[in-house]
N, C-alpha and C positions, 0 to 999 in steps of 0.2 A: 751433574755428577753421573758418571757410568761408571756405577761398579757391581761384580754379581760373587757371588759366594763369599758374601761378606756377612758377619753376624753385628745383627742391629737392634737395641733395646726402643723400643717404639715411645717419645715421648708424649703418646694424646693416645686417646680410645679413637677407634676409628671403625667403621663397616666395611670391611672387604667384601669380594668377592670368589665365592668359591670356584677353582678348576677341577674337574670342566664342567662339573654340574649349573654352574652360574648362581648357587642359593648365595643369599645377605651372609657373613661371618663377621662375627663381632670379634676385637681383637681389642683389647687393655692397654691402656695407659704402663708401661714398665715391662712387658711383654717383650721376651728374646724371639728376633725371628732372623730365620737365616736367607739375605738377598739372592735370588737365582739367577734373576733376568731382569735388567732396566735397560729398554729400550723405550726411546722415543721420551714419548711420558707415560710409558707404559713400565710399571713395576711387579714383578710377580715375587714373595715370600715364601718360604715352608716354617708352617709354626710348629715349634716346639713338639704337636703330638702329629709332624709330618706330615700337616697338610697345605698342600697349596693355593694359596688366596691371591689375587690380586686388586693393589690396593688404588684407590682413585684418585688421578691425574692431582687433587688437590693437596690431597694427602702427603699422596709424595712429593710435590714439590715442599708442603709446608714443614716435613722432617728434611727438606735436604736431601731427598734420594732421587730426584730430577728434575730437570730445570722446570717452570714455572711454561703450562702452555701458552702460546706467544701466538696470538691471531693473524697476528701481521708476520708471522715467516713464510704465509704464499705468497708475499710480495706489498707491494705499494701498491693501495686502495685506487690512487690515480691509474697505474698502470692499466695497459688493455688484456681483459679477460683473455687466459690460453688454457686450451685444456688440460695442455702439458702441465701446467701447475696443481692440477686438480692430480693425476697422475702421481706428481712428485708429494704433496701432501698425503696421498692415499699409502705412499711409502715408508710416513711414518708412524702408520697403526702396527700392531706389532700382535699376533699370536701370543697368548698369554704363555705358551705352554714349549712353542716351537721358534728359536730367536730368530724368524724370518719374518717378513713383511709382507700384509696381505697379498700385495701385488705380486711379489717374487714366489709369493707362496702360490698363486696362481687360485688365487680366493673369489678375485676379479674377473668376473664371466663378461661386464660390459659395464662401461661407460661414456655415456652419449651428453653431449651440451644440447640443448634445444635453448633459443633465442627469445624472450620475452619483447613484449611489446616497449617496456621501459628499457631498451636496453642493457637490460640483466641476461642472468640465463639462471635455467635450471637446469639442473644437472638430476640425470637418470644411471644410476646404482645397479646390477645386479651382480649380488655376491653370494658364495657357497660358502659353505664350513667344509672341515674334511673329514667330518663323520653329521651323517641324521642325527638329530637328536642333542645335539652336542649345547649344553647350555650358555656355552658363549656369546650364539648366535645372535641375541638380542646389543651384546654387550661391541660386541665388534661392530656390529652393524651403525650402532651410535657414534661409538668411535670414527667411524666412516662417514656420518652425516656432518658431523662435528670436522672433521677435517674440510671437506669438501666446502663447506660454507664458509670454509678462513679464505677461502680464493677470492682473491679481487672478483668483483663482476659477477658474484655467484649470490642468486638472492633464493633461491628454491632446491633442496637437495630430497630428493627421493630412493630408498635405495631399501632394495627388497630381496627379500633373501629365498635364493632357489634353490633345485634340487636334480634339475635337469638340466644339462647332465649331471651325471653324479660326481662328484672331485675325483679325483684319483693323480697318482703323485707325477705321473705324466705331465701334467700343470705346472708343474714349479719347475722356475727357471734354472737355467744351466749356472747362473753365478750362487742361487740359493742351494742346486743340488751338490757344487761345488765346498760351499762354506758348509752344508751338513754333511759330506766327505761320501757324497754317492757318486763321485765320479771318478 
C-alpha cells in the first residue's frame, strides 16, 4: 500500500523513531497519526502533538501501511552476483523526511564489490547524510546494510558513514531535483 496524508488509528503500540533526532518514541495502541510518506518500506507519521516518527519496516507492514520486506526482490539467490542490483536495492531506502532515494538523493559517496574467496562478495558502503549531525544516520545506514545483503551473491556488507566531502544538494540527481520541482 502507498499512501501518504492519510489519517490512521495505530492498532498495536509500537517504538518509532524520532525525525531527525533519531530518539526511540513510543506510540499507543488507538493513537491517530497522520501518514506523510510510505516509501519503499519506509513509513514516516506526524502524531497528534506534530511530531514526526518513523515507524519500522515491521510495523508497518503489520498495520497494512507497506508491503512486508521481501529478501528475494534483488533477485534469484541462483542468479549471478551484479552490482547493478546492489545499486537498484539501495534505491529503495528512502529519506525519512525527503520522498527521494538515497541514491537519487546523492547520499551514496561509493559503492565498491570486492570478491571473496567463497565466491561471495562484500560490498563496501560509503554514505553521507545531508546535515552533520542528523540522527538518522545510524538508522539509514542500517537500512542500507540491510538492503545490500538481500543481493544475490552478497555475504559481507560494510557501509560507513562519512563526512567528506560535505553533501551538498549539488548531489542529487536531475530526475530527484526534477520530482522535488528545482528544475
Amino acid at each position: 500500500m502507498t499512501a501518504t496524508q492519510q489519517t490512521f488509528r495505530l492498532d498495536r503500540d509500537c517504538v518509532a523513531t524520532m525525525i531527525p533526532g533519531g530518539q526511540p518514541f513510543e506510540l499507543s495502541k488507538g493513537e491517530l497519526v497522520l501518514v506523510t510518506q510510505t516509501l519503499g518500506d519506509s513509513v514516516t507519521v506526524q502524531t497528534a502533538h506534530g511530531y514526526l516518527v518513523r515507524l519500522t519496516p515491521a510495523d508497518s507492514a503489520a498495520m497494512g501501511l507497506a508491503a512486508a520486506p521481501s529478501p528475494a526482490a534483488a533477485g534469484d539467490p541462483g542468479e549471478p552476483f551484479a552490482l547493478e542490483s546492489v545499486t537498484a536495492v539501495l534505491k529503495n531506502v528512502f529519506d525519512p523526511e525527503i520522498p527521494i532515494n538515497v541514491v537519487d538523493l546523492g547520499l551514496i559517496y561509493r559503492c565498491e564489490a570486492e570478491p571473496l574467496p567463497d565466491g561471495t562478495h562484500r560490498i563496501e558502503i560509503d554514505m553521507s547524510m545531508t546535515a552533520p549531525g542528523c540522527g538518522m544516520g545510524d538508522i539509514l545506514k542500517q537500512d542500507a546494510e540491510v538492503a545490500a545483503r538481500s543481493v544475490a551473491g552478497v555475504s559481507d556488507v560494510q557501509v560507513e558513514l562519512v563526512w567528506d566531502p560535505p553533501w551538498g544538494i549539488e548531489r542529487i540527481s536531475d530526475a530527484a531535483k526534477l520530482q522535488l520541482g528545482m528544475m
